[in-house]
C-alpha positions in Angstrom: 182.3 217.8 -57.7 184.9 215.7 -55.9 183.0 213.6 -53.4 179.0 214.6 -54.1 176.8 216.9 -56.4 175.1 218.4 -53.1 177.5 221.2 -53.3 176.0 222.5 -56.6 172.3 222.6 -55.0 171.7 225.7 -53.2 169.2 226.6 -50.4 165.5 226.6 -51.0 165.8 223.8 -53.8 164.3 220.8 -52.1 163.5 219.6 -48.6 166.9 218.8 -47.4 167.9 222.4 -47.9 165.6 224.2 -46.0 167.0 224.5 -42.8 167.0 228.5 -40.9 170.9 227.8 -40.3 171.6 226.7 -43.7 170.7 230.9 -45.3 173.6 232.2 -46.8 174.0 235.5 -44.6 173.5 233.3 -41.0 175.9 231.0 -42.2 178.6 233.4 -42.9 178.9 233.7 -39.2 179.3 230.3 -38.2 181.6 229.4 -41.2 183.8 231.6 -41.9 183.5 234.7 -40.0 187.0 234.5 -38.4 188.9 234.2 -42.1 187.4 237.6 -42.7 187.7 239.5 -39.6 191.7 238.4 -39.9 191.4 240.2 -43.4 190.2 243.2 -41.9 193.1 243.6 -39.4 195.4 242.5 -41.5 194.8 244.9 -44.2 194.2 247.7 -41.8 197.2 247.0 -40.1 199.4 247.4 -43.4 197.0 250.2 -44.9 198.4 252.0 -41.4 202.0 251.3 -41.5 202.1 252.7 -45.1 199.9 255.9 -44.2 202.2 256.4 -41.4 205.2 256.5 -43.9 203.5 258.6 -46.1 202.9 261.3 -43.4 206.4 261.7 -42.3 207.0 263.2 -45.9 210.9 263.0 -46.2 212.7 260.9 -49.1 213.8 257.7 -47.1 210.0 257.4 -45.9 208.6 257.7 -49.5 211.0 255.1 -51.2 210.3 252.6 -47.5 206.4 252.9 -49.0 207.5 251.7 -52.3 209.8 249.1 -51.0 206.3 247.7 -48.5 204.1 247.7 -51.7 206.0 246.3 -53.8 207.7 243.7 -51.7 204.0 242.8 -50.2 202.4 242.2 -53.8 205.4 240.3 -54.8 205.4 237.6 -51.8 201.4 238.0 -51.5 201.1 236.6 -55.0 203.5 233.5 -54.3 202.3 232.7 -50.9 198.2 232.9 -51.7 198.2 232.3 -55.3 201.0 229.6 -56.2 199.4 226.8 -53.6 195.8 227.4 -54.7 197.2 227.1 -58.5 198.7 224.0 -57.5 195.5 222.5 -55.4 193.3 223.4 -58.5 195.2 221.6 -61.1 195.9 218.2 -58.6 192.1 218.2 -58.3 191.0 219.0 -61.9 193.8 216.2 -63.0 191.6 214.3 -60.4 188.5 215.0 -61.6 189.8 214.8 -65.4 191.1 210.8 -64.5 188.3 209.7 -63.0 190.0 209.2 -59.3 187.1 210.3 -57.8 184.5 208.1 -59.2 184.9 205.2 -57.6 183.4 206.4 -54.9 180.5 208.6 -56.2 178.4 204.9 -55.6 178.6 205.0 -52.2 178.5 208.7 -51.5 175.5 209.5 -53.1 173.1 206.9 -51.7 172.3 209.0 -48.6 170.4 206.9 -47.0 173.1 204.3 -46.4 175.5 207.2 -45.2 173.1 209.0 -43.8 170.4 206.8 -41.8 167.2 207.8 -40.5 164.3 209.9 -41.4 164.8 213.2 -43.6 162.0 215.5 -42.8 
C-alpha cells in the first residue's frame, strides 16, 4: 500500500506473477525460513527449561515456573507487540496523510523503473 499496489496481486494473476520461484510454499524457504527455524528453538528451548522445573516437583521449582511464565508473557508482549503497534500507526498516519503519494507516479510506471522486456 505504501510504495505500490503489486503487493495486493498474488501469484497466478497475470503474466508478471508466474514465475516457479514466486509459489508461496518455495518461497517460504528462501524468505523467511530462518525467522521460523529461530521460533522453533526458541520456544523449544523455553518449553524445556519449564518442563525441567516441573519434573523436579518440590515448592521452589513450582513457584520458579510461575515466575518464567509470567515474567516471559509480560516482557514478550512489550518487546514484540509495543514496536509493531507503534510501526503500524506511523504508517497508517502515513498512509491516512497522503505522504506516500507523491511518489505512487513514479513507482507504478514499471517500465521506467523497470526497463526491458516482460515476458
Amino acid at each position: 500500500m505504501a510504495f505500490s499496489d503489486i503487493g495486493f496481486q498474488p501469484w497466478g494473476t497475470n503474466d508478471r506473477h508466474r514465475y516457479l520461484l514466486e509459489l508461496p510454499i518455495i518461497r517460504y524457504f528462501y524468505s523467511g525460513f530462518t525467522a521460523h527455524v529461530f521460533f522453533g528453538i526458541a520456544g523449544y528451548l523455553t518449553s524445556l527449561r519449564l518442563f525441567q522445573l516441573l519434573d523436579k516437583r518440590d515448592q521452589t521449582s513450582q513457584s520458579k515456573v510461575l515466575l518464567n511464565v509470567s515474567g516471559a508473557l509480560f516482557r514478550r508482549a512489550f518487546r514484540l507487540y509495543l514496536p509493531v503497534l507503534i510501526v503500524t500507526l506511523i504508517t497508517a498516519h502515513y498512509i491516512h496523510f497522503g505522504f506516500y503519494e507523491g511518489n505512487r507516479v513514479y513507482i507504478t510506471d514499471h517500465e521506467k523503473l523497470f526497463p526491458g522486456r516482460l515476458e
